[in-house]
GUDOLUM-141701 format. One record per residue (C-alpha): x, y, z. Coordinates in pm, whole numbers, padded with zeros to 5 digits, always signed. Each point is the difference from the previous one (the first is absolute). Layout:
<marfis>
XYZ ...
</marfis>
This chain:
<marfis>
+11690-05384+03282 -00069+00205+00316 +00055+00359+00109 +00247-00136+00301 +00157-00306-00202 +00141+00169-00228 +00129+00372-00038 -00069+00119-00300 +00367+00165-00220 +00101+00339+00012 -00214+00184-00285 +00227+00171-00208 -00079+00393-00035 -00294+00000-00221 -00115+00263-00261 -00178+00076-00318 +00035-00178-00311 +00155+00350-00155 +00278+00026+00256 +00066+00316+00253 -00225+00333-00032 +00207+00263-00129 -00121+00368-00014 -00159-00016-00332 -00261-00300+00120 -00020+00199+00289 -00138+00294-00180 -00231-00219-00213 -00135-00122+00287 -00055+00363+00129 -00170+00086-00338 -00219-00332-00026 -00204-00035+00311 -00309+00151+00009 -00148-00116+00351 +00137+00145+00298 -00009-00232+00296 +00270+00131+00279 +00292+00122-00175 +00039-00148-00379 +00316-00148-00108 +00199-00247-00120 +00070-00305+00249 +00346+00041-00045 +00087+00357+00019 +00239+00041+00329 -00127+00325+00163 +00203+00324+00147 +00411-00112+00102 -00029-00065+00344 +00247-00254+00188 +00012-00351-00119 -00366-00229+00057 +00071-00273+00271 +00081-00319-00165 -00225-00258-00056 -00014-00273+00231 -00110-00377+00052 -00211-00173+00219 +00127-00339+00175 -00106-00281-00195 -00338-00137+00106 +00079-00347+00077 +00279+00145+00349 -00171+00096+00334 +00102+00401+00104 +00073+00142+00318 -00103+00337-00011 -00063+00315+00306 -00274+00221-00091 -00209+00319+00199 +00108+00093+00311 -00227+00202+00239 +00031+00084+00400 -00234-00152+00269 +00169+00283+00245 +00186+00322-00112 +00005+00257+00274 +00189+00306+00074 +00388-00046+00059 +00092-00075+00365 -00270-00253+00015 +00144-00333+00064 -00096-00285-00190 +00136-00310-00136 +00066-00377+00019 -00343-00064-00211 -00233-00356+00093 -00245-00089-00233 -00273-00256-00059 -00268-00106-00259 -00319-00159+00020 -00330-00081-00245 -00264+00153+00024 -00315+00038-00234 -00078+00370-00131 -00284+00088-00251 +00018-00383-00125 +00364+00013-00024 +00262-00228+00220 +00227+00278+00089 +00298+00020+00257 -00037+00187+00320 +00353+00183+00082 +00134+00104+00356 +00315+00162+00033 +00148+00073+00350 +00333+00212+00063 +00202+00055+00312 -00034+00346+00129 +00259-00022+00261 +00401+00014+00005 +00177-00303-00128 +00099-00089+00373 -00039-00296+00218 -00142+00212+00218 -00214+00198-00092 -00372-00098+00002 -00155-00077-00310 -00216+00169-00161 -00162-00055-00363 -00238+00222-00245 -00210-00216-00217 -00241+00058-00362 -00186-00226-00157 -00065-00020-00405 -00339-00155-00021 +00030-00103-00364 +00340-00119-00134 +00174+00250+00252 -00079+00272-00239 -00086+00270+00179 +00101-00011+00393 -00174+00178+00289 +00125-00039+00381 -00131-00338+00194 +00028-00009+00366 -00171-00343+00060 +00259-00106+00203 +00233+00171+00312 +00273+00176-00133 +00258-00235+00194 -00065-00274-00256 +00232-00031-00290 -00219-00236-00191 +00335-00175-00074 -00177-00336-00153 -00334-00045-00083 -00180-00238-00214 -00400-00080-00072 -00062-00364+00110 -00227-00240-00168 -00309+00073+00243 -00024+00330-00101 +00219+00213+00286 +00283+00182-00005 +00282-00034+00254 +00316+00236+00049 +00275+00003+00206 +00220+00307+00174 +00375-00005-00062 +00130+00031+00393 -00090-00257+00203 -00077+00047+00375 +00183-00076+00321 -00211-00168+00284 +00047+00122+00340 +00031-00225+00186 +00047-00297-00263 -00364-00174+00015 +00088-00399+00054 +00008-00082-00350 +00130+00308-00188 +00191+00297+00048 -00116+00154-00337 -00288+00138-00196 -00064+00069-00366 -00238+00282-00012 -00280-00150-00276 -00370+00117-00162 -00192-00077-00176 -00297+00112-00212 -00323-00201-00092 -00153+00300-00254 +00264+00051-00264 +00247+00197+00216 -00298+00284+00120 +00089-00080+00383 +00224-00217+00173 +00010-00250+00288 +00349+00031+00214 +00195-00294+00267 +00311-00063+00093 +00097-00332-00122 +00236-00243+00198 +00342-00113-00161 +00078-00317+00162 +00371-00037+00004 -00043-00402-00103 +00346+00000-00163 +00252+00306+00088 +00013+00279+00278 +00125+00315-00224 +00126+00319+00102 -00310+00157-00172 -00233-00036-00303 -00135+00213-00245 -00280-00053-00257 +00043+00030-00397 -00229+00019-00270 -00180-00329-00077 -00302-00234+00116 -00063-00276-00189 -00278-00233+00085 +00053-00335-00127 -00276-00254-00099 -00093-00101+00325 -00040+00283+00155 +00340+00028+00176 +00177+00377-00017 +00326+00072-00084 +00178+00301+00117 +00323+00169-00159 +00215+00168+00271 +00412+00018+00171 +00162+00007+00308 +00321-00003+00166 +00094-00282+00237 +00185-00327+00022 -00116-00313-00239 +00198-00296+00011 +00271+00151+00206 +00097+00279-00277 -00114+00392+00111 -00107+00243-00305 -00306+00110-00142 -00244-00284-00148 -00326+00041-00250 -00270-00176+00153 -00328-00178-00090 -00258+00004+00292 -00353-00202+00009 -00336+00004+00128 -00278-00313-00007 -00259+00227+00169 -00032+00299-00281 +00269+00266+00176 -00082-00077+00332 +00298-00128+00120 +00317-00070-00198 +00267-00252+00012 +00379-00037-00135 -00027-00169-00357 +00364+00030-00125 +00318+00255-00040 +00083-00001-00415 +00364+00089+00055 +00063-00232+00308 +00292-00205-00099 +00183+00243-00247 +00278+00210+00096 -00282+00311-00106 -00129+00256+00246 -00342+00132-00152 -00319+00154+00107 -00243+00200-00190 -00218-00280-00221 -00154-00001-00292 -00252-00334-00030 -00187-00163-00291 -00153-00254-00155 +00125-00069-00328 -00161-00108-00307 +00135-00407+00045 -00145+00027+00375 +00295+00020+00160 +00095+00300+00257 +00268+00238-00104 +00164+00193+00267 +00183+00329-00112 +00186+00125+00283 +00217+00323+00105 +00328-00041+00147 +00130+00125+00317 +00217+00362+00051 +00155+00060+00319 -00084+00358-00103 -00200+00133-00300 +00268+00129-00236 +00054-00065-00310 -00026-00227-00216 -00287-00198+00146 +00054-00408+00071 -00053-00186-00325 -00299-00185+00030 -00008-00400+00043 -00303-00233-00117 -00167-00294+00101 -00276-00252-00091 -00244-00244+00217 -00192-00309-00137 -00161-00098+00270 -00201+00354+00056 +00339+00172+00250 +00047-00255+00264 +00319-00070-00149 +00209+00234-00285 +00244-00088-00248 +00401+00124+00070 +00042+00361-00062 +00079+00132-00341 +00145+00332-00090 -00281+00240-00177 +00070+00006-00385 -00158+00307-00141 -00001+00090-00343 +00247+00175-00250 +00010+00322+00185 -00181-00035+00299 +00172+00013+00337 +00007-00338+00211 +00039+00216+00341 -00348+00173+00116 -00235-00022+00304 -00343-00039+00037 -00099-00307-00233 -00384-00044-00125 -00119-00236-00194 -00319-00057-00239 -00123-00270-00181 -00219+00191-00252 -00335-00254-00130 +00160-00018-00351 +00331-00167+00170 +00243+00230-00013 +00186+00058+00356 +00134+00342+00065 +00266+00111+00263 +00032+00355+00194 +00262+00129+00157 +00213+00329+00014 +00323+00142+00103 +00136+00132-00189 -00355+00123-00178 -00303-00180-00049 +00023-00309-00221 -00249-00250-00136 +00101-00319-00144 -00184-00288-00134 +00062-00407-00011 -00203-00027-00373 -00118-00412+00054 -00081+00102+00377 +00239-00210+00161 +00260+00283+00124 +00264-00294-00096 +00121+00255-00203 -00079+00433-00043 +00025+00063-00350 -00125+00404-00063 +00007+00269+00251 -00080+00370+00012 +00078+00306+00233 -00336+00130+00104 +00131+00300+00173 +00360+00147+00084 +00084+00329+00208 +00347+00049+00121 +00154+00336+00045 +00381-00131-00071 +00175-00289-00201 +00276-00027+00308 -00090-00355+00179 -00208+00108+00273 -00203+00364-00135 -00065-00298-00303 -00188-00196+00233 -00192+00250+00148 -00345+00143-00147 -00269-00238+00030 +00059-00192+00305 -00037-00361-00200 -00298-00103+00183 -00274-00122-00218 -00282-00239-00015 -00167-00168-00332 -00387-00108-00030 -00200-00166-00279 -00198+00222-00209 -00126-00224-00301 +00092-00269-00197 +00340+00147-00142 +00062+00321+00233 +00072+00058+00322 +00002+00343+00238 +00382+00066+00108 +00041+00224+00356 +00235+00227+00064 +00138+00291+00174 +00200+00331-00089 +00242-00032+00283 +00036-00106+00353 -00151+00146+00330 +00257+00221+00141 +00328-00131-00161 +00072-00002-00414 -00261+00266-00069 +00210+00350+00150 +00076+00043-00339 -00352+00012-00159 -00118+00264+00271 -00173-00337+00185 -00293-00044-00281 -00085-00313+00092 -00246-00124-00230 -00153-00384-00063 -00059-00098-00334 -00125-00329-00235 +00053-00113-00280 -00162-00244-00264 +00211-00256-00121 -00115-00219-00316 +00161-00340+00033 -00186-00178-00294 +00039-00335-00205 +00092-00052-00372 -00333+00032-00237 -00167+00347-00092 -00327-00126-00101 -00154-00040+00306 -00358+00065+00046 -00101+00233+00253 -00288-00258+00134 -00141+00180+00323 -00044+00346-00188 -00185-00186-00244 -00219-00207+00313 -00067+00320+00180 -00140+00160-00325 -00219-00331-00069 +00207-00092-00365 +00131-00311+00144 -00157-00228+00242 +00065-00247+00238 -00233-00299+00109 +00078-00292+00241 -00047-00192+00291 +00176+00232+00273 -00077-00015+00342 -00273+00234+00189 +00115+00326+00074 +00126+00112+00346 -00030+00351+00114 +00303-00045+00205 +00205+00043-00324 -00159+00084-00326 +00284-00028-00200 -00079-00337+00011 -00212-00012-00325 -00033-00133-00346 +00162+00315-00079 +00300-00090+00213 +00157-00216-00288 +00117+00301-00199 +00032+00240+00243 +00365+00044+00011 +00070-00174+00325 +00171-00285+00127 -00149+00015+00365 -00162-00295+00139 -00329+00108+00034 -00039+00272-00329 -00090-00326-00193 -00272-00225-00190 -00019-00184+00223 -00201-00335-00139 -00232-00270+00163 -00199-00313-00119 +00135-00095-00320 +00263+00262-00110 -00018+00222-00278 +00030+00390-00130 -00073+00097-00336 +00130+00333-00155 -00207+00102-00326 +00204+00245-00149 -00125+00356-00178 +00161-00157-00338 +00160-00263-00141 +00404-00007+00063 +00286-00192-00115 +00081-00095+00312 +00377-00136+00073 +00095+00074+00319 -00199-00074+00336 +00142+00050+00369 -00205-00133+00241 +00037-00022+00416 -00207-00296+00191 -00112+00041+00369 +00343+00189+00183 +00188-00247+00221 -00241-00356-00106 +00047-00256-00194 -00197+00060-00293 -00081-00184-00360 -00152+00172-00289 -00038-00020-00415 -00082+00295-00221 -00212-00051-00304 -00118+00293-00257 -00246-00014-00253 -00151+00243-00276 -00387-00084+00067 -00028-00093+00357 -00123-00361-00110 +00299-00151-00202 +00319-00018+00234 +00350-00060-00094 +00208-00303+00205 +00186+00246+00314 +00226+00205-00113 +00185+00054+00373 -00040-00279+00218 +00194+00071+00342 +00042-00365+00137 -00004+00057+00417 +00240+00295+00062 -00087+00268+00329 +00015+00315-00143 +00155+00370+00182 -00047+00200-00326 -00112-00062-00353 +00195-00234-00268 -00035+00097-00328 -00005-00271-00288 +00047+00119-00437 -00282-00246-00155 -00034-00037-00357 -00171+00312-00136 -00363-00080-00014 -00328+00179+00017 -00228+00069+00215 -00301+00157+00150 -00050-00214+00292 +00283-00115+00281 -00086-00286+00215 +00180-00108+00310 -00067-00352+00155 +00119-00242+00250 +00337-00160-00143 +00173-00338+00012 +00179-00115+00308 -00227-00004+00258 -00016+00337+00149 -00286+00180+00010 -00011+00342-00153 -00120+00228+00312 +00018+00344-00162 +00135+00183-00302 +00179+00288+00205 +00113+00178-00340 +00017-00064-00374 +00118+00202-00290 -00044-00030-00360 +00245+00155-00308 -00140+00009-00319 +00217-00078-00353 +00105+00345-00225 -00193+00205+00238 +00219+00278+00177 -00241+00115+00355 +00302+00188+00196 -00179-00181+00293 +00326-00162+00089 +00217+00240-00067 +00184+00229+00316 -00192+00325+00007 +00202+00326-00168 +00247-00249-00160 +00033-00032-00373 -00232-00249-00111 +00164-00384-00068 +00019-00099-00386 -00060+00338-00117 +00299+00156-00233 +00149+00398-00051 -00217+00143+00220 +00092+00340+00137 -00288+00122+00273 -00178-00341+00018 -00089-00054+00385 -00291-00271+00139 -00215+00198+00228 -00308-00112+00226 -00117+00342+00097 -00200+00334-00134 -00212-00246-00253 -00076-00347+00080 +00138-00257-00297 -00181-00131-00311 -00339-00245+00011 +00029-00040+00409 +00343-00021+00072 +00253+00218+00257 +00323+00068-00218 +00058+00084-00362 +00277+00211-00226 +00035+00348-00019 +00220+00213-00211 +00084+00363+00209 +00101+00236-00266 +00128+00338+00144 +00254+00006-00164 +00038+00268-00311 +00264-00144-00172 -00092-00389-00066 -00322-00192+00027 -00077-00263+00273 +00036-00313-00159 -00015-00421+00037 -00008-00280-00276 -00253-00303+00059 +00208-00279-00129 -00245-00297-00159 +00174-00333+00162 -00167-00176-00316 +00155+00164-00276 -00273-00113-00326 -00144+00165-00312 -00298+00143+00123 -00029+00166+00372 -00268+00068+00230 -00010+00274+00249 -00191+00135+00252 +00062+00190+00317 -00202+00258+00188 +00112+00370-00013 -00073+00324+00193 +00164+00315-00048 -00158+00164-00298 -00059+00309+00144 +00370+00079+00063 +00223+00196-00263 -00068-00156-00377 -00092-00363+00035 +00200-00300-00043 +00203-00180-00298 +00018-00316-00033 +00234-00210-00221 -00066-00329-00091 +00352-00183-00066 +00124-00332-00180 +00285-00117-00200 +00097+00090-00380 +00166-00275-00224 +00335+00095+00139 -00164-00115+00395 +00052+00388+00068 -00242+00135+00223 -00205+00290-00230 -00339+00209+00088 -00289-00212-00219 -00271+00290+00153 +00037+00313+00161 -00365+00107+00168 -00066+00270+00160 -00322-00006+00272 -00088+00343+00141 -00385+00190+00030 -00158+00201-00236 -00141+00237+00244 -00199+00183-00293 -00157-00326-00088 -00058-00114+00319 +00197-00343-00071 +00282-00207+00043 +00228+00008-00349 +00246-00205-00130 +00246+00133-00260 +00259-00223-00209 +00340+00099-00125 +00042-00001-00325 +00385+00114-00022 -00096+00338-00105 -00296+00102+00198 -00287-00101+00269 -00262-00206-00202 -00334-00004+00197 -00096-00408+00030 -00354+00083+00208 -00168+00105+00284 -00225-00114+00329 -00171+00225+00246 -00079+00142+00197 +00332+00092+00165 +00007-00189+00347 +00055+00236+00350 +00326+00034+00158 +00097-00329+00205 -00198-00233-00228 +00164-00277-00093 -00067-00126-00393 +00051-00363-00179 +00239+00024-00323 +00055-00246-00223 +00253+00012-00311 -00053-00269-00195 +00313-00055-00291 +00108-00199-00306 +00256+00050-00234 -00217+00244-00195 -00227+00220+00249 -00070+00040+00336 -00350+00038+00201 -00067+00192+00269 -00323-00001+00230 -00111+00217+00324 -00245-00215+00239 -00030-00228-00258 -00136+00243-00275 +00215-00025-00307 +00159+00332-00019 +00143-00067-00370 +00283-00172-00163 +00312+00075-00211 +00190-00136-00272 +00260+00310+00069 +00290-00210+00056 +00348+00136+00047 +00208-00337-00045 -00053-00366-00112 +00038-00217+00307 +00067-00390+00006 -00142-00013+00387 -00173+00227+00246 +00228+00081+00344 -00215+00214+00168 -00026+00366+00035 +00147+00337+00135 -00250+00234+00188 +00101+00362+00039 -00110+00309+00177 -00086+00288-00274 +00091+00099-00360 +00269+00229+00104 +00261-00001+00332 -00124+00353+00116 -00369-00042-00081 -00042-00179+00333 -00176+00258+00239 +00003-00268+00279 -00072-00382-00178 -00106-00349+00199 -00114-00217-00238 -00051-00346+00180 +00003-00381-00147 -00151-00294+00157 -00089-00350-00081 +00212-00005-00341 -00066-00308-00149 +00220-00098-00359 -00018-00288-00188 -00071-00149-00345 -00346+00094-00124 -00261-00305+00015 
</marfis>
């Protein structure tokens, strides 16, 4: 069985084979101990009364996808007064010390929210993964950046949100989309006025919304609304415009909502992970009160020159339907997330990708001053914007509240803000394969196309870079093929893999231990055009080599744009939403996945921590074994010796009775007098020393553990030194179920504890 395919039960409350600690083991224990390492006592004694511990608390099982909002930091945070909102955002690749990373540009308007007054926009730019922001003034601050997209040769184009009047109307046109664009990764820009050629309607007046799309031939599509007459029927219409000659002129393409007795305008436009185009769209208001519209949907086949009837927006439990400003993203491991706000700032995500349905949502940010109908819809104005990030997260943009209007109450702070969102896929055995390429563990050979300095994330490196873009790809010539020799052998069971974006593409996976014997394909595709990665469960099997060839069908195989592998029994936190509680784990109290302050375990970005502050209970989670056997193999690196007294760890099975019982209780802390690393069994009365390793690590080092059980001792090893084994059990058990890290032999011993888990692999020994 798998970590995500099948949750492991609820482990009843475990303890010693002698029952509770009462006061008179308590004192024994006191009495017995002759080493002092931290505070000495017994691992059950419950500290000074202070209020009741948090309870412990689950992670999701492993085998659901999780929608979770994480950090949140401020491109722009002035002084109140300063106006500021209505955020615009874009993301590109871009290669940084080896690594494909995105390039982030926000824009914000800086003028009143009036038709007529002249816009004006502050910019910053987050060079790697919008992380840290400084100002960017590229561009004249009358451009709202309002859609912008990186095309297949290597530019970037962007449009401005007000069109332009000509005076007098030039013989074919009357109107102008102001348009750049950039041919160095966004550095400096390129501006025009591009022609809309009225080819199908004469509207009142247009305005441009979020989205260019460029399609497989090279045609542009442009998201925008208007007001006019279609069809003989006056109201507001969202409209798809096109261009054949790369922005230089546009054309009419189609209005989504012609036909339905819907007035909309502001559009949200996407492709979606079965190719079609979903259109997300915001109804109209004769004046903005509240609530907003509810929002109405729509889907093309044939790429948005024609769109299916008009359906009503179905959110999820809890979720409004009513909001403005729609975004949507297509994240590279297929799931499609939707933005909009008012009232707040909401996320929500269609899990297979197809938006036919919007199954999990979260609010990313709320700020209202009153409950009362319209003070509740004030705060943040509701704008926002939503760009890929990686794989499974994407960077939400926001605001605290609206030029002028909605913000008298906050003293006018305007403020814009982001926000990671981790939208990621069942599975939490992922391998983190481009930390391990960068650091040279796992390599990649094949026959990719020469490089081309107009956009280097074009690379062998591009398969596992976390991006679905065209061009940040393996791309592949002569006969295909890319290899991945892995740093170990895995039990692999899970592979997701994305083909060239937007082609008709054919491909088979095969895996082998040796790199000369190779298994029949474990994934073969057939012809399918890919948008974002599928993911396939294979028989477990292992491997040490991952091949990917041509498939059946036909089609060629012109690039691997991304693949992912998940490894059997292995726990990464690679796939897991950053400061949630880890999936599969069990009672954890304090168990967060982090990617910051220390990088992760054997060249990876996230792992487990446990943050123990807390004086009256110890940070806590139990590994759950999804193999249940008589003997159990574990190993995980750790870091976080030097904080408070060390760690315990219980290893856990079931007695006779199939009740969940403590078979060892360790305890791993340093012996600073010796110099080494010690590891100390339980023997019901008293700390038993098993053995020792040195010398004791420095701070931030990560080490390899191993416990290795049966029914009648356990082993334990440091970097794969045998630190010593014990027969010290404290009950019988039929089958090993795991085990039960904690922070520190007693609740207020802690100081200030992170003790951090990564790659926890448990199954039956060999």
């Amino acid at each position: 069985m798998s970590w995500f395919r099948r949750t492991p039960r609820t482990p009843r409350p475990h303890r010693s084979a002698g029952g509770h600690w009462g006061l008179g083991a308590l004192a024994l224990a006191l009495l017995a101990v002759g080493i002092v390492i931290g505070s000495v006592l017994t691992p059950g004694s419950s500290g000074p009364a202070t209020a009741a511990p948090p309870q412990l608390v689950d992670g999701a099982p492993g085998d659901e996808p999780s929608l979770s909002a994480g950090a949140m930091w401020y491109p722009w945070a002035p002084g109140p007064g300063e106006l500021g909102a209505n955020p615009r955002a874009f993301s590109i690749d871009h290669v940084m010390d080896g690594r494909t990373v995105k390039k982030v540009v926000a824009s914000w308007n800086r003028n009143e929210d009036s038709p007529n007054a002249p816009l004006v926009n502050t910019r910053a730019v987050g060079e790697e993964n919008g992380q840290i922001f400084v100002p960017y003034e590229a561009l004249p601050s009358e451009y709202t950046m309002a859609a912008t997209v990186r095309l297949r040769d290597g530019s970037v184009l962007t449009s401005s949100f007000v069109p332009k009047s000509v005076t007098p109307p030039a013989p074919t046109h009357r109107i102008t989309f102001p348009m750049a664009r950039s041919t160095d990764l966004a550095t400096s820009w390129t501006t025009w006025d591009a022609p809309l050629i009225e080819n199908k309607w004469r509207l009142n007046w247009y305005r441009v919304h979020q989205d260019l799309i460029e399609l497989a031939d090279g045609t542009l599509l442009l998201g925008g609304y208007g007001h006019g007459t279609i069809n003989g029927v006056t109201k507001e219409y969202s409209l798809v415009f096109e261009s054949s000659d790369g922005g230089q002129t546009f054309r009419q393409r189609s209005a989504v909502n012609a036909g339905s007795q819907y007035g909309t305008n502001e559009l949200g436009m996407a492709r979606t992970s079965d190719g079609r185009l979903i259109a997300v769209m915001r109804g109209s208001e004769t004046v903005a009160r509240p609530p907003s519209m509810p929002m109405t949907v729509s889907f093309s086949g044939d790429d948005g020159l024609t769109w299916a009837p008009l359906q009503p927006y179905v959110p999820p439990e809890g979720m409004p339907n009513n909001g403005i400003m729609p975004k949507i993203v297509l994240q590279p491991n297929g799931q499609l997330l939707l933005a909009y706000g008012r009232p707040d700032n909401n996320v929500v995500v269609s899990r297979d990708g197809t938006g036919r349905t919007w199954d999990a949502g979260q609010v990313v940010f709320s700020r209202h001053p009153g409950d009362d109908p319209l003070r509740r819809w004030m705060g943040s104005s509701g704008n926002m914007d939503l760009v890929p990030l990686s794989s499974g997260a994407s960077l939400a943009f926001g605001d605290t509240c609206h030029n002028i209007w909605w913000c008298r109450e906050y003293g006018h702070d305007n403020k814009v803000w982001t926000r990671k969102v981790d939208a990621v896929t069942p599975g939490v055995g992922k391998v983190d394969l481009a930390t391990k390429v960068q650091a040279g563990t796992v390599t990649l050979s094949g026959t990719v196309v020469a490089a081309d300095e107009r956009f280097a994330e074009q690379r062998i490196e591009g398969a596992v870079d976390g991006s679905s873009e065209y061009r940040a790809a393996a791309r592949l010539a002569g006969t295909p093929s890319l290899t991945v020799e892995l740093d170990q052998v895995y039990t692999l069971e899970r592979i997701g893999l994305m083909m060239s974006r937007g082609e008709p593409n054919s491909a088979r996976v095969q895996v082998s231990e040796d790199g000369r014997r190779w298994s029949r394909p474990v994934v073969d595709t057939g012809v399918r055009t890919d948008y974002a990665m599928t993911y396939t469960d294979i028989e477990p099997v292992r491997a040490k080599y991952v091949r990917i060839n041509q498939g059946s069908g036909g089609a060629p195989l012109t690039a691997v744009t991304e693949l992912e592998l998940f490894a059997a029994d292995l726990l990464t936190f690679e796939n897991d939403a950053v400061t949630s509680v880890p999936r599969t784990l069990k009672d954890t109290r304090y168990a967060f996945v982090v990617d910051t302050i220390i990088p992760g375990f054997d060249h990876s970005r996230a792992h487990m921590a446990l943050v123990d502050a807390d004086q009256g209970a110890r940070a806590a989670a139990t590994f759950p074994a999804s193999r249940p056997a008589g003997t159990q193999h574990i190993s995980f690196g750790y870091e976080g010796y030097g904080y408070g007294s060390g760690a315990l760890w219980d290893i856990l099975g079931t007695n006779a009775d199939g009740e969940e019982v403590t078979a060892f209780r360790l305890h791993f802390a340093p012996d600073w007098t010796a110099n080494a690393m010690k590891v100390r069994a339980w023997d019901g009365d008293s700390w038993v020393d098993v053995g020792s390793v040195g010398p004791v690590p420095a701070n931030r080092t990560w080490m390899s553990v191993t416990i290795d059980s049966t029914g009648s001792e356990t082993t334990v090893s440091l970097n794969g030194t045998v630190m010593g084994t014990t027969s010290l059990a404290l009950a019988d058990v039929e089958e090993f179920t795991g085990f039960r890290a904690e922070t520190g032999l007693l609740p207020e011993d802690v100081g200030n504890m992170e003790h951090s888990y990564d790659d926890v692999l448990i199954r039956p020994l060999d």
